[in-house]
N, C-alpha and C positions, 0 to 999 in steps of 0.2 A: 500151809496155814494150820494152827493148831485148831480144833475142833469148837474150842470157845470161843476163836478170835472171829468178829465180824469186818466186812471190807468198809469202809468209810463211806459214808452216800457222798462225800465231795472228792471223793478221789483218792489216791496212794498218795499218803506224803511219806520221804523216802528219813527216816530216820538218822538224824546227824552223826557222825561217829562220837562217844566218849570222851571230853577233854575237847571238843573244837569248838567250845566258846565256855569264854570265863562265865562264869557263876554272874548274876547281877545281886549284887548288893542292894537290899530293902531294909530301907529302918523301919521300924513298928513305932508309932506314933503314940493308938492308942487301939484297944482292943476290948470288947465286952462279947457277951454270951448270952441268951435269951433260950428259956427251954417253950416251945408251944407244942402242947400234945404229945408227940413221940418223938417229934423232929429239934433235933436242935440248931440254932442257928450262931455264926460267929461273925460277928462285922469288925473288921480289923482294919485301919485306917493305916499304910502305907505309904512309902517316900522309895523312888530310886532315880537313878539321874536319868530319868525320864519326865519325873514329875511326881505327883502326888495321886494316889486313886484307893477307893476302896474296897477291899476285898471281903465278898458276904458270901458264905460256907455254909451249905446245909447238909448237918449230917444227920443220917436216917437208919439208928444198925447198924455201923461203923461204914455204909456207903457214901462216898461226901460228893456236893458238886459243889462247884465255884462261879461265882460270875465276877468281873473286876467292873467298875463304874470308872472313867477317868474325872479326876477330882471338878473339872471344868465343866463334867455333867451332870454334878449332884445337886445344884441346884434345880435343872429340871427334872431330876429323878425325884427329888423332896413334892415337887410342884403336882407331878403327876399321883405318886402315893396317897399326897395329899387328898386329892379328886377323887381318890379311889377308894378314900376310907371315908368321905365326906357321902358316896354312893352307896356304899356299904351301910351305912350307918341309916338311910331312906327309903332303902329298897329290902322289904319283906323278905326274908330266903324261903325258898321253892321247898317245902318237906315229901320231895318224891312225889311219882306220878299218881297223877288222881283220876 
């Protein structure tokens, strides 16, 4: 193990060899970029013959993470964000302890 690598908290997954599965082919639908504070974020709307999902990209100092949404759960992804900025918008923010 190299000195930076850490072990997985779910275990070894044993890495494919090179070339033993085609590439999946994703069309880009539609794609935008939102900058908030330091972080940027990319929501890219995808298609593969899987289906349809959306890929949201925060890059933080050229570290990125991904989450994929599959397209049949964005309506309750909208439903919940919804709730979430609807509580945001009610509830006071806590300016550190008092």
């Amino acid at each position: 193990m190299i000195s930076n690598e850490r072990p997985s908290p779910y275990g070894h997954r044993p890495h494919a060899p090179s070339g033993s599965k085609p590439p999946v082919i994703e069309e880009t639908i539609k794609s935008d970029k939102i900058q908030i504070e330091r972080k940027t974020f990319v929501f890219t709307l995808k298609e593969n013959p899987r289906g349809r999902f959306l890929r949201i990209t925060e890059d933080v100092n050229g570290r990125r993470d991904t989450i994929i949404i599959p397209a049949t759960g964005l309506e309750d992804f909208k439903r919940l964000l919804d709730d979430m900025l609807k509580v945001s918008g009610e509830t006071p923010a806590k300016m550190g302890a008092e």
